[in-house]
N, C-alpha and C positions, 0 to 999 in steps of 0.2 A: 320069336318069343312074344306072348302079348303080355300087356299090362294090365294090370288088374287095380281095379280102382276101388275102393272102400266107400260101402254107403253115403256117409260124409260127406267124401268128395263130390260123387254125385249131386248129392242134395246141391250144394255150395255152387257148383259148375252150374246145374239151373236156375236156381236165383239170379247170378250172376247174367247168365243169358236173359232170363225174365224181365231185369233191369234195362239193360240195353236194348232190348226191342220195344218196351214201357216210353223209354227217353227218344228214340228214334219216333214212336209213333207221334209221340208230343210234338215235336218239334217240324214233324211234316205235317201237324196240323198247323200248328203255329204259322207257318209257312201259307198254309191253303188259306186264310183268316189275313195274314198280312196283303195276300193278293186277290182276295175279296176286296177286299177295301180299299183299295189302288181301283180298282177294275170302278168303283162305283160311280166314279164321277163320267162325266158324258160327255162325250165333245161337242156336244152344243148344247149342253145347260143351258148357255149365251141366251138362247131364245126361249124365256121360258113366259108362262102369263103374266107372273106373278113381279116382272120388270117395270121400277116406277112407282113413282109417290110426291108426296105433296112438299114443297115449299111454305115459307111465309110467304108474305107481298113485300117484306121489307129486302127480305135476302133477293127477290125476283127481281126487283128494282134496283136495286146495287150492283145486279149481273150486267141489264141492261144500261144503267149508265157505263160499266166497265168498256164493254162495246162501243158505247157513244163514242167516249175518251179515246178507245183505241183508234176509230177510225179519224175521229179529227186529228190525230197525228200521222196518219198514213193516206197515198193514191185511196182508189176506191178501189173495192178485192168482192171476193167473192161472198162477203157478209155485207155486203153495202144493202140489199134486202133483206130490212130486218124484219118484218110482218109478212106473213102470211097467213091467210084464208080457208078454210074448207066449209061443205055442208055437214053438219054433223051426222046427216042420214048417211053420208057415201061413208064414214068413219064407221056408224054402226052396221052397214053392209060387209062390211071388210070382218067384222070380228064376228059375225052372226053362222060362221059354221064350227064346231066342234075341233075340228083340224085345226083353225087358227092359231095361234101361241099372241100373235102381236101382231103391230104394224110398223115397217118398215118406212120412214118419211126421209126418202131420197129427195137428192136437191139435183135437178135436170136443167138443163139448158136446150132450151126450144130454137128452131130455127133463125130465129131473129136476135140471138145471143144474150135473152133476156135467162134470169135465173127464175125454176118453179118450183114448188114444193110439189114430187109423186108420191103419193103416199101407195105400198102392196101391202099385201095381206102374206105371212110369214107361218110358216108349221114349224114343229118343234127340232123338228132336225136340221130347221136352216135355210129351207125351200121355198124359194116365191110360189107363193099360190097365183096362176096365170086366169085372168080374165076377158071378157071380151071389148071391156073398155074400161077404163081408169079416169074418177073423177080427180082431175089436180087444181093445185091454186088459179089457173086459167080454165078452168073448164074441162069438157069430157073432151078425151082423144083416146085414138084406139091403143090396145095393149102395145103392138109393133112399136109404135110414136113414143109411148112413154116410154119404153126401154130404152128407143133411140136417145131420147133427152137425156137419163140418167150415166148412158155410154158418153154422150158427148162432156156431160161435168166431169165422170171421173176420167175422164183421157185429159181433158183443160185444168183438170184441176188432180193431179196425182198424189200431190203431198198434203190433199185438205180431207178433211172428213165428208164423206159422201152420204150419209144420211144417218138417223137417231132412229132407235130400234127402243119400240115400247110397246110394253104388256096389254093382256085384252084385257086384265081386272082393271089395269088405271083408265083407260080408254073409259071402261063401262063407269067408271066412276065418275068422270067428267062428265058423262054421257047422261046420268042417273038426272042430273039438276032442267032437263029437260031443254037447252039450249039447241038451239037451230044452228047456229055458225059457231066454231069452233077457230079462237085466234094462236097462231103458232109464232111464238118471237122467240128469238136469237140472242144469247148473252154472254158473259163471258166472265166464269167463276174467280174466286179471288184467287183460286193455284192458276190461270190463264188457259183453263179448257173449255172451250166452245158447249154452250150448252142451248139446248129447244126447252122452252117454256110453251104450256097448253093452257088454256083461261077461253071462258064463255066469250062470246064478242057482246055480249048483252050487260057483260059488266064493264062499266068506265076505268074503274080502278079494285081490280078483283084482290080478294084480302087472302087466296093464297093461289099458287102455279101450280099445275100439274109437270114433275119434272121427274130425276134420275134416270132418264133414259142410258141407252148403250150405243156408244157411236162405233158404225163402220167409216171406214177399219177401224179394229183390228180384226174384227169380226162381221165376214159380210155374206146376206144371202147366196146363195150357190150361185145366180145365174150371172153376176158378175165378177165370180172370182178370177 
């Protein structure tokens, strides 16, 4: 026996369905939009140019006596050098290719157990850029060498921050005032996180720091993970 349905019904039955496929579509866009936007962020955003910016002199100063304080109450550690060095050309070499994102300023330990500032050259995905020699706070050594250094800190030093990760825009903006030496010091914020400060070596008492760098870990270029 079939059943016979009245125009009405018809009609009512396809609305009905009209609705339901309408709300279903909706909501698996919904769906495709909520996971657009999860999806956007990037796992290594971390390294991007645009890492870094300026202090006062007052706030840089205050970091650095923090430092002071801390070490006159303790042995001597791995912050006991608190300055370092570079040429500003070997900084501007480092961020002169399009790939760059930043520079990564690892803290290495040289043969003689002395602590150096290595500075590499980092892409956006996280990746040391490899060269065939590496200007550091003691001078050029080969690519090999510097890695050795930077291997040997963070194996001696496991539970410390192994180097501060900074943008090519701040770099170039320290860069811009035409300084030759570039002075890197150590401080330590009033929450009691280790921070790199960047200042001309041409100035005695510079009236603001190049700072907000990103420390590894927690985030560190690929070739020492």
């Amino acid at each position: 026996m079939r059943l016979k349905m009245s125009p009405s019904i018809c009609f009512g039955l396809f609305c009905c369905l009209s609705v339901l496929s309408v709300n279903f579509g909706c909501q698996k866009k919904e769906a495709s939009i909520i996971n657009d936007e999860t999806a956007t962020v990037e796992p290594h955003d971390f390294f991007n140019k645009n890492v870094g910016g300026p202090i006062d002199s007052a706030t840089g100063n205050r970091w650095k006596r923090n430092l002071e304080h801390s070490l006159s109450r303790t042995a001597p550690s791995v912050l006991s050098t608190r300055v370092f060095y570079l040429p500003a050309a070997a900084m501007r070499n480092l961020i002169a290719s399009n790939k760059t994102s930043g520079i990564c300023f690892y803290f290495g330990k040289d043969a003689s157990g002395n602590v150096r500032l290595v500075p590499v050259a980092v892409d956006v995905k996280g990746t040391v850029i490899a060269a065939e020699k590496v200007i550091t706070s003691n001078g050029e050594v080969s690519w090999q060498e510097a890695k050795q250094w930077r291997l040997n800190f963070k194996q001696e030093h496991s539970k410390n921050i192994w180097g501060h990760f900074w943008g090519s825009v701040a770099v170039e903006r320290l860069l811009a005032a035409g300084t030759e030496t570039v002075r890197i010091e150590l401080g330590i914020n009033d929450e009691g996180s280790q921070q790199m400060m960047f200042s001309s070596a041409d100035e005695l008492a510079p009236v603001e720091y190049g700072d907000r760098t990103r420390t590894c870990p927690p985030f560190c270029p690929s070739d020492l993970q």
